[in-house]
DSSP file (Angstrom, degrees, kcal/mol; ACC not computed):
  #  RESIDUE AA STRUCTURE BP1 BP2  ACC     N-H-->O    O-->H-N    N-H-->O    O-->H-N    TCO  KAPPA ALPHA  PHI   PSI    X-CA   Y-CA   Z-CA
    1    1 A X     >        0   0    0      0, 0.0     4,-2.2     0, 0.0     5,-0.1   0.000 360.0 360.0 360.0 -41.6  -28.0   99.2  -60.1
    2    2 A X  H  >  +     0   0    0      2,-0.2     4,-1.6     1,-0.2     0, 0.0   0.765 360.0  53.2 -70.7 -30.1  -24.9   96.8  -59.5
    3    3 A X  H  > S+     0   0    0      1,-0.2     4,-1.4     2,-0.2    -1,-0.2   0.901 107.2  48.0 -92.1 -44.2  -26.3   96.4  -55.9
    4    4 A X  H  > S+     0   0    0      2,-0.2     4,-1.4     3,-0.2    -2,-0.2   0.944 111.2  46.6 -44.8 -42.0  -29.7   95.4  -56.9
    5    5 A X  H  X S+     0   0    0     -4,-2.2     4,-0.8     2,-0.2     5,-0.2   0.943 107.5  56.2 -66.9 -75.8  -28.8   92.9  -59.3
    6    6 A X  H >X S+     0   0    0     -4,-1.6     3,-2.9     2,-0.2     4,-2.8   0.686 113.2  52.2 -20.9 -66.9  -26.0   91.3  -56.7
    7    7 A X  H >< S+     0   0    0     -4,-1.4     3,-1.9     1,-0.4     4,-0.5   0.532 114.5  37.0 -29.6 -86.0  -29.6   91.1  -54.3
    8    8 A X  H 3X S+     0   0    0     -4,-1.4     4,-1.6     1,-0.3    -1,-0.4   0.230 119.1  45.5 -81.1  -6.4  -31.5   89.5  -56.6
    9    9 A X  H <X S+     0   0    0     -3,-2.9     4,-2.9    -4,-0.8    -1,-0.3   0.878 119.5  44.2 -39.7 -69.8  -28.9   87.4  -57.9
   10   10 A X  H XX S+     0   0    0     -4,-2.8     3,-1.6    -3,-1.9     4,-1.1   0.879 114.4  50.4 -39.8 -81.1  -27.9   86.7  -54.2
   11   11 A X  H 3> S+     0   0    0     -4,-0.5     4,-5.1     1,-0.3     5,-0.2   0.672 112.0  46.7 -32.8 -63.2  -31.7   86.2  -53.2
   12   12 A X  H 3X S+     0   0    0     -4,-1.6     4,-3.0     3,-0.2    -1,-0.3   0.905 112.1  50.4 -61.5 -30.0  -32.5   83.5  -56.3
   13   13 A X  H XX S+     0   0    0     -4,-2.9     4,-2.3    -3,-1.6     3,-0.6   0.994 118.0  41.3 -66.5 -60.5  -29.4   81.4  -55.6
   14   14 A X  H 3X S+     0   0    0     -4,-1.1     4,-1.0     1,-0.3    -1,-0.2   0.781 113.3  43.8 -46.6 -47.4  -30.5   81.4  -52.4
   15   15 A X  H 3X S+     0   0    0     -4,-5.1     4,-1.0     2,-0.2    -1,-0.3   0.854 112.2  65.5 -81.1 -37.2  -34.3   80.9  -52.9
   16   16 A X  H XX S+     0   0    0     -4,-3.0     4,-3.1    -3,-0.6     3,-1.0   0.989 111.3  37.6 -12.0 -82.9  -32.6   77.8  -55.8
   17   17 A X  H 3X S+     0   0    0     -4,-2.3     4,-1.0     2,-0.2    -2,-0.2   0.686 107.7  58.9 -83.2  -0.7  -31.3   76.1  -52.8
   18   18 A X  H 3X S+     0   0    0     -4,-1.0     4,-3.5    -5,-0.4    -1,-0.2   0.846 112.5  40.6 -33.8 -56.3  -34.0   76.6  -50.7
   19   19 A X  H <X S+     0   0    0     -4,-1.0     4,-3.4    -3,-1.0     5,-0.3   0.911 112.1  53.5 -83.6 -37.9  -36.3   74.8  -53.1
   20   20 A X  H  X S+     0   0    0     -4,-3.1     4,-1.8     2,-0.2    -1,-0.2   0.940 114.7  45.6 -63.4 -45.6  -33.7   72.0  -54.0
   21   21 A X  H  X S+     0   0    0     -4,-1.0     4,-1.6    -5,-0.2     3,-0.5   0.996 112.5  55.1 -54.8 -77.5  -33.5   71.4  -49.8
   22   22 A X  H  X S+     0   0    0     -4,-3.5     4,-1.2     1,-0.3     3,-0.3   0.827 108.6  42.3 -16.7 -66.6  -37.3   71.6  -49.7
   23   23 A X  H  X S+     0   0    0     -4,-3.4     4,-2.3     1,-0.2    -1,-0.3   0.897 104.9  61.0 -88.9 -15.8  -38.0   68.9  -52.1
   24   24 A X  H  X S+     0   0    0     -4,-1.8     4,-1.2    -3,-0.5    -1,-0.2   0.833 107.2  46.7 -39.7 -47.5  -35.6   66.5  -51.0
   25   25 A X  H >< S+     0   0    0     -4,-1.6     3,-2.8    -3,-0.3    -3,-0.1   0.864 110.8  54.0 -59.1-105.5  -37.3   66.4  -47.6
   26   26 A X  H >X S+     0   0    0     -4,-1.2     4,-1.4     1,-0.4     3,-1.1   0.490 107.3  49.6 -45.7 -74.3  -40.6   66.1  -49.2
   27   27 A X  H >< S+     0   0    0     -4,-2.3     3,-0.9     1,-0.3    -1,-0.4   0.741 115.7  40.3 -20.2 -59.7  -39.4   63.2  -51.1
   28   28 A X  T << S+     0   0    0     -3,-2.8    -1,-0.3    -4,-1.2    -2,-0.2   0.835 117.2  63.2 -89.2 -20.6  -38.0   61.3  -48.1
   29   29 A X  T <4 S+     0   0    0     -3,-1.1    -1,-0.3    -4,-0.1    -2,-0.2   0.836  85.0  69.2 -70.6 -12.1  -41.3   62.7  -46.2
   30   30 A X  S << S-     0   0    0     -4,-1.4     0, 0.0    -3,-0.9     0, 0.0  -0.481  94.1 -85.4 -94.9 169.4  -43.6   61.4  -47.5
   31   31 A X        -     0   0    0      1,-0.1     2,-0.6    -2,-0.1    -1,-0.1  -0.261  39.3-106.5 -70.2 168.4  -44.5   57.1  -47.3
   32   32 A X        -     0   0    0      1,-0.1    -1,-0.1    -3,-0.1    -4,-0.0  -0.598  35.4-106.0 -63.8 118.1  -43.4   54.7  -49.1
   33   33 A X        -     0   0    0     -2,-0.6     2,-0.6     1,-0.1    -1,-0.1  -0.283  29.3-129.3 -50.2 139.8  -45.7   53.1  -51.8
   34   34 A X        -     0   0    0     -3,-0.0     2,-0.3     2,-0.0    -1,-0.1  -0.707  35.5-114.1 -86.5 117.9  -46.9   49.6  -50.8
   35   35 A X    >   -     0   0    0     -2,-0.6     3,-2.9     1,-0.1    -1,-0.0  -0.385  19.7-116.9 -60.9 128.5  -46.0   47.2  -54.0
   36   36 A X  T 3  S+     0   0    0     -2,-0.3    -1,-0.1     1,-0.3    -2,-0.0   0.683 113.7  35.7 -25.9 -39.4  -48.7   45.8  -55.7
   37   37 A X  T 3  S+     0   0    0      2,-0.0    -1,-0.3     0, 0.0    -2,-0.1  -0.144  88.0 151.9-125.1  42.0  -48.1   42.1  -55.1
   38   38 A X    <   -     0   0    0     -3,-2.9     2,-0.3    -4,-0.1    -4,-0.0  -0.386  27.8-156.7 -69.9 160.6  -46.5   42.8  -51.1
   39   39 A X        -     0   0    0     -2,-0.0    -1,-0.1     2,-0.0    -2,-0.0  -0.865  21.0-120.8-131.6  92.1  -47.0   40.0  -48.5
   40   40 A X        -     0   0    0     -2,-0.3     2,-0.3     1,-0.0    -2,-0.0  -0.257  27.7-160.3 -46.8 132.7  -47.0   40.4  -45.2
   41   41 A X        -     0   0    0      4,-0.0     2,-0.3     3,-0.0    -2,-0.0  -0.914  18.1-134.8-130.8 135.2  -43.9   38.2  -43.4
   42   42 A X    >   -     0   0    0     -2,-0.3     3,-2.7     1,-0.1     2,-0.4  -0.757  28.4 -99.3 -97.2 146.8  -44.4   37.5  -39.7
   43   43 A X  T 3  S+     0   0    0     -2,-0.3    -1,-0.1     1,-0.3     0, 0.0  -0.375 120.0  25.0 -58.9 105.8  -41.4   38.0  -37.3
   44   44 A X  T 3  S+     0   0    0     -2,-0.4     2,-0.4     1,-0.3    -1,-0.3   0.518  89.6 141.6 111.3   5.8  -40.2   34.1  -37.0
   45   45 A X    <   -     0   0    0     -3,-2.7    -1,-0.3     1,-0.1    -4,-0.0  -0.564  43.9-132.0 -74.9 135.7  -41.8   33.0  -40.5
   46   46 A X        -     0   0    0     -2,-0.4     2,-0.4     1,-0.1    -1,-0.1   0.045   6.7-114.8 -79.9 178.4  -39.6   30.4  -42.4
   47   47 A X        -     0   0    0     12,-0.1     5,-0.1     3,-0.0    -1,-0.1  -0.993  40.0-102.7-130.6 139.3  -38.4   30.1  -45.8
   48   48 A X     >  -     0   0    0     -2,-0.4     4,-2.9     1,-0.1     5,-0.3   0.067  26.4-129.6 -56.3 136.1  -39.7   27.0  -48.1
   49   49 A X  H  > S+     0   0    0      2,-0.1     4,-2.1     1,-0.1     8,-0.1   0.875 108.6  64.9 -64.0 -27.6  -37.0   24.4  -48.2
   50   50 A X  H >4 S+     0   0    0      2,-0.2     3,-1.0     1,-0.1     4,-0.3   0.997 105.2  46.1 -33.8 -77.7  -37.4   24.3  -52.1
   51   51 A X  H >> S+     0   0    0      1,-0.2     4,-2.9     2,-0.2     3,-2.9   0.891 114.5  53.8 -22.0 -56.0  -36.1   28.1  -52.1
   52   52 A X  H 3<>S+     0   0    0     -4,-2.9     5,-6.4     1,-0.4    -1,-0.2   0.873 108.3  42.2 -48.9 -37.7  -33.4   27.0  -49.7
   53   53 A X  T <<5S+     0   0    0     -4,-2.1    -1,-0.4    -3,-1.0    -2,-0.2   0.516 107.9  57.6 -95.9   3.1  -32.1   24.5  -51.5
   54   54 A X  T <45S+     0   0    0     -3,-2.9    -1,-0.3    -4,-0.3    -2,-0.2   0.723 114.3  45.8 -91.0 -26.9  -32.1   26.4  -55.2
   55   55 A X  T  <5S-     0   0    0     -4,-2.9    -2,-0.2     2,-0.1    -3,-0.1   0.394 126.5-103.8-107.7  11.9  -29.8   29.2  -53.4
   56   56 A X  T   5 +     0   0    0     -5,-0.3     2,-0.4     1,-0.2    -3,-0.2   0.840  69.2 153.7  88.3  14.2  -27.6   26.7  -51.8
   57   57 A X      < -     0   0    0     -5,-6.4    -1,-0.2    -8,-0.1    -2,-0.1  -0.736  40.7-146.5-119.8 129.1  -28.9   27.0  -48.7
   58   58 A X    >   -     0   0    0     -2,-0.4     3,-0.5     1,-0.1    -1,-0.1  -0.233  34.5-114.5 -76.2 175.3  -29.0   24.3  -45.8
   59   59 A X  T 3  S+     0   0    0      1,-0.3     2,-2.2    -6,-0.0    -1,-0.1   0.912 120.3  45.2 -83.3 -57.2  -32.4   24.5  -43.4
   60   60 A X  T 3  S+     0   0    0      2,-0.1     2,-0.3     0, 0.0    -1,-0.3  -0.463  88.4 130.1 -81.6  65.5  -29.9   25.7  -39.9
   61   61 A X    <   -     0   0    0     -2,-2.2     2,-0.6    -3,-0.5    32,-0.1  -0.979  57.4-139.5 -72.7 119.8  -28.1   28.3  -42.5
   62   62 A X        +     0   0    0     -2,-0.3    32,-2.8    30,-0.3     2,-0.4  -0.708  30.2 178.4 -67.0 125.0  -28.0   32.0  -40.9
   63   63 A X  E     -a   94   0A   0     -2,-0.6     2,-0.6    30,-0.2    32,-0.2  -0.988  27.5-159.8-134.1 134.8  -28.8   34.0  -43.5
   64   64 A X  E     -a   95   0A   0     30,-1.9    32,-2.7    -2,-0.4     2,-0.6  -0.897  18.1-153.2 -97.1 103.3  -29.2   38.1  -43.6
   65   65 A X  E     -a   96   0A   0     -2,-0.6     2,-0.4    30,-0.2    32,-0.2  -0.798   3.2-159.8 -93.5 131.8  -31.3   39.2  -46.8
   66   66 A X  E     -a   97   0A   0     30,-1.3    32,-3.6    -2,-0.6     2,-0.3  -0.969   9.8-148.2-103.5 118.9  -30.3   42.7  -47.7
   67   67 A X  E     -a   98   0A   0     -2,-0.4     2,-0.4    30,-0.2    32,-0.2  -0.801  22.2-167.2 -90.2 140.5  -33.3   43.9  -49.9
   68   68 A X  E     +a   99   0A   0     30,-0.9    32,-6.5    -2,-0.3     2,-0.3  -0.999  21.0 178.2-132.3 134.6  -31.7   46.6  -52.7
   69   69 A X    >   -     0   0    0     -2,-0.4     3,-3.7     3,-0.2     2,-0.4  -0.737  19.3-154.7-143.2 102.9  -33.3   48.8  -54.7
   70   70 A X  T 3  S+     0   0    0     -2,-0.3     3,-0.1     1,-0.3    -1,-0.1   0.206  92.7  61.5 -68.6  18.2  -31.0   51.0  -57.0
   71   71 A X  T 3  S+     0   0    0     -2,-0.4     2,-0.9     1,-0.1    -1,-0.3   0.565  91.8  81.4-102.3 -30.8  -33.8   53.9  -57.3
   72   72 A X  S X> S-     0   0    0     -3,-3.7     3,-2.2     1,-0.2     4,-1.8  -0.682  72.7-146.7 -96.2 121.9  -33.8   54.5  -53.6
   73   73 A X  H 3> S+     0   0    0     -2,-0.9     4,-1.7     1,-0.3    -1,-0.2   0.720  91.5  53.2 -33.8 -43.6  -31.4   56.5  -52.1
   74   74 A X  H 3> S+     0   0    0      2,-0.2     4,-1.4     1,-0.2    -1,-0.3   0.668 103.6  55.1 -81.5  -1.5  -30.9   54.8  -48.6
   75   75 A X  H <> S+     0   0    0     -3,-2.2     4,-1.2    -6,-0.3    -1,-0.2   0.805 112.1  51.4 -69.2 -44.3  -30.1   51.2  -50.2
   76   76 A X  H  < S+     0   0    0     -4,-1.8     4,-0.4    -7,-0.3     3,-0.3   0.913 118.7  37.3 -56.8 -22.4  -27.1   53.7  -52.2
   77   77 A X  H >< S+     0   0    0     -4,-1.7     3,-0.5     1,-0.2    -1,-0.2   0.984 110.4  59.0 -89.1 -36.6  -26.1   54.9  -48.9
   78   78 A X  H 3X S+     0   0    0     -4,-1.4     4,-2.1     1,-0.2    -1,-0.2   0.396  85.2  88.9 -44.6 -18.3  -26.6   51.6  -46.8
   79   79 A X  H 3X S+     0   0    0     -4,-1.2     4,-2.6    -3,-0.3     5,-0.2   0.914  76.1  53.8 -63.5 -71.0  -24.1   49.8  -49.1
   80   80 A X  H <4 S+     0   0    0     -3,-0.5    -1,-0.2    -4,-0.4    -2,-0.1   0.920 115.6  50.5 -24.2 -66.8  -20.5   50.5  -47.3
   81   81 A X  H >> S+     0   0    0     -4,-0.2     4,-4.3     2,-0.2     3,-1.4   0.879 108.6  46.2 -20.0 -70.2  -22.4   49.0  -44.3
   82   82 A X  H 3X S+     0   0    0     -4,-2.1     4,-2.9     1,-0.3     5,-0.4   0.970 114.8  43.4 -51.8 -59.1  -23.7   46.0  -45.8
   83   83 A X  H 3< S+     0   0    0     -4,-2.6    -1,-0.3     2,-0.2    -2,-0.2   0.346 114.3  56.5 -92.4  15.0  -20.5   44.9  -47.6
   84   84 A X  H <> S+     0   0    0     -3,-1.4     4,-3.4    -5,-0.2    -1,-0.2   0.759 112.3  41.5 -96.9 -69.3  -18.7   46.0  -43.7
   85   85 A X  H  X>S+     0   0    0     -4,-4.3     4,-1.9     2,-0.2     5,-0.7   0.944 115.0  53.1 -56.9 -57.6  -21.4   43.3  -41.8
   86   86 A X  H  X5S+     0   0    0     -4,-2.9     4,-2.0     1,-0.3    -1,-0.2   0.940 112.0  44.1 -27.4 -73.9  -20.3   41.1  -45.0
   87   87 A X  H  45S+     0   0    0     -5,-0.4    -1,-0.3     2,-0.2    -2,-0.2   0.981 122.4  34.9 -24.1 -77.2  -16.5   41.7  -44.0
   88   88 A X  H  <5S+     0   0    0     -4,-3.4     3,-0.2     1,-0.3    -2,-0.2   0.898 131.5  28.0 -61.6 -39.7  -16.9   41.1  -40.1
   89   89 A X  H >X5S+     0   0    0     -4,-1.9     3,-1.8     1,-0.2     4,-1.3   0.468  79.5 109.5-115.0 -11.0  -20.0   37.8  -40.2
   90   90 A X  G ><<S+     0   0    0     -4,-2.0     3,-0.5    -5,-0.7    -1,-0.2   0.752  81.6  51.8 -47.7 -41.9  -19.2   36.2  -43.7
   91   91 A X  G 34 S+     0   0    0      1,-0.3    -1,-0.2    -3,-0.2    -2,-0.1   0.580 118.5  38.6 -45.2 -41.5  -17.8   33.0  -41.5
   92   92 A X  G <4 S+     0   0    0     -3,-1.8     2,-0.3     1,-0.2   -30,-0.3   0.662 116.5  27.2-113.8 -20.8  -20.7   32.9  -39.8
   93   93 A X    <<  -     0   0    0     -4,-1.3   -30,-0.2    -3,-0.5     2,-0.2  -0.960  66.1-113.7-145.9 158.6  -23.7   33.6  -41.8
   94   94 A X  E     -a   63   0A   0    -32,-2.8   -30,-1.9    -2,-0.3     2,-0.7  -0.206  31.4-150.3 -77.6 118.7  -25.0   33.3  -45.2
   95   95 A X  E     -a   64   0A   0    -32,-0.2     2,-0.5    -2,-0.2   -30,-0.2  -0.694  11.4-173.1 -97.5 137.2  -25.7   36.7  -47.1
   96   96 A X  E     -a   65   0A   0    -32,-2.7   -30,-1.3    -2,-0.7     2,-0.2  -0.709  10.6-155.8-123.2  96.6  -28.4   37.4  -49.8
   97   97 A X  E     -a   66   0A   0     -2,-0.5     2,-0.6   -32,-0.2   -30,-0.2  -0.454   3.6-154.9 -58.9 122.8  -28.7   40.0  -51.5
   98   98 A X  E     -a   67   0A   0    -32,-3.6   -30,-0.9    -2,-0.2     2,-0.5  -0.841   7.6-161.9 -94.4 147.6  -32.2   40.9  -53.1
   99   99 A X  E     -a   68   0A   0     -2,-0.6     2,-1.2   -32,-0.2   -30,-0.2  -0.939  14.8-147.6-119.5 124.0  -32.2   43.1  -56.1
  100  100 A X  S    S+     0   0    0    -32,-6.5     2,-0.3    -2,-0.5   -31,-0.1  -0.116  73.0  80.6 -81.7  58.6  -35.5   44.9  -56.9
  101  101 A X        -     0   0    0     -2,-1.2    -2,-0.1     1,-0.1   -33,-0.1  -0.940  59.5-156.5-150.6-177.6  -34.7   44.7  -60.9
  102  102 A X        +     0   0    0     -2,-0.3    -1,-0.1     5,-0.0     2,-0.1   0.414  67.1 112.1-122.3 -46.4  -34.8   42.3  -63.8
  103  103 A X     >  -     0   0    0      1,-0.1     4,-1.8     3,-0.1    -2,-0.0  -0.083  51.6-164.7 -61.9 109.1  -32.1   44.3  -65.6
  104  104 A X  T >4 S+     0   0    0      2,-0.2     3,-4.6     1,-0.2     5,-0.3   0.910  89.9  59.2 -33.6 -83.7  -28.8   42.2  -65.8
  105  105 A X  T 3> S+     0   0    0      1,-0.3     4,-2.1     3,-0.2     5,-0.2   0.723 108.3  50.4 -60.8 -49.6  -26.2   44.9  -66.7
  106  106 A X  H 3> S+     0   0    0      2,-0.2     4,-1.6     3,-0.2    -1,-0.3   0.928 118.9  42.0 -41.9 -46.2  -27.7   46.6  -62.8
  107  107 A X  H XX S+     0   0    0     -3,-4.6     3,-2.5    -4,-1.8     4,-0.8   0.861 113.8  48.8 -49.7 -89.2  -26.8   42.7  -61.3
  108  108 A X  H 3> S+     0   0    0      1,-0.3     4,-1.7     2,-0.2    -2,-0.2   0.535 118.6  42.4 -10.4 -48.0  -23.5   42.5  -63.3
  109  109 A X  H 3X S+     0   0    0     -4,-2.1     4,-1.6    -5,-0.3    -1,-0.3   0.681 111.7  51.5 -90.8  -9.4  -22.6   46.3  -61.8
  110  110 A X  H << S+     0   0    0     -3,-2.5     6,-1.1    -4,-1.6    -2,-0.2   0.315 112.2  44.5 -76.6 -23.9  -23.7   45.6  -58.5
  111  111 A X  H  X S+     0   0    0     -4,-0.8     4,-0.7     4,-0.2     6,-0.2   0.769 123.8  41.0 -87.3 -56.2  -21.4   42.1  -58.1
  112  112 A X  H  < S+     0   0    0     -4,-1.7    -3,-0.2     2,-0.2    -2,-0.2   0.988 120.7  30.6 -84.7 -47.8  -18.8   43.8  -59.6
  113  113 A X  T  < S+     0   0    0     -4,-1.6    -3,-0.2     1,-0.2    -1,-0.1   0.904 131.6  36.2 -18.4 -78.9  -18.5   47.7  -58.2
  114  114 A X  T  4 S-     0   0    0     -5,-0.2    -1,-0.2     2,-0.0    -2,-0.2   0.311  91.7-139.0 -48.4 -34.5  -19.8   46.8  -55.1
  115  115 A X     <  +     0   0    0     -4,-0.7    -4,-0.2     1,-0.1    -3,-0.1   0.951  60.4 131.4  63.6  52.7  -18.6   43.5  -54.4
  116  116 A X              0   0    0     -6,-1.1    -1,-0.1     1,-0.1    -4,-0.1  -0.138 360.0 360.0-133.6  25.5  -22.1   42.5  -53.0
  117  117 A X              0   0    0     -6,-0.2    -6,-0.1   -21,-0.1    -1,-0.1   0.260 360.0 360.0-170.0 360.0  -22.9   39.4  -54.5
């Protein structure tokens, strides 16, 4: 009796992380949803001098926009990175961080944790 139970014990843990493995892939397999108000941006398209000039931003400024979005796992992972290129190029070009939220206290923990902003 004591070995049957171990099995099936064994067997669900086992068939548990099976399924946990399983849908994780599936999550990352499947696409991404296209947002409702997307734009296609062509490789070499500018940014309005208006913009430039609310963010501080000269016309010849290099700037690297880091898009973040605190639901998706590879912005969380990308992070170390980002604030690494931050490190090595701040001298040389101007970083922006997007944040796909509205919600302050997410800005506010993201500036401060992170140092990203």
């Amino acid at each position: 009796m004591r070995i049957i139970f171990a099995s099936l014990l064994t067997i669900s843990i086992l068939a548990g992380i099976g399924l946990i493995f399983w849908q994780q892939e599936w999550q990352f397999s499947r696409p991404t949803p296209v947002p409702a108000n997307y734009s296609n941006v062509q490789s070499g398209d500018s940014i309005s001098n208006e913009l430039l000039s609310s963010l501080n931003l000269q016309e010849n400024d290099q700037i690297f926009i880091h898009f973040y979005n605190f639901d998706c796992p590879c912005s969380r992972f990308n992070i170390k990175e980002f604030q690494n290129l931050v490190i090595q190029f701040e001298s040389e070009v101007k970083f922006l961080a997007v944040l796909e939220t509205i919600d302050k206290k997410k800005v506010k923990s993201i500036n401060s944790e992170k140092n990203m902003i």
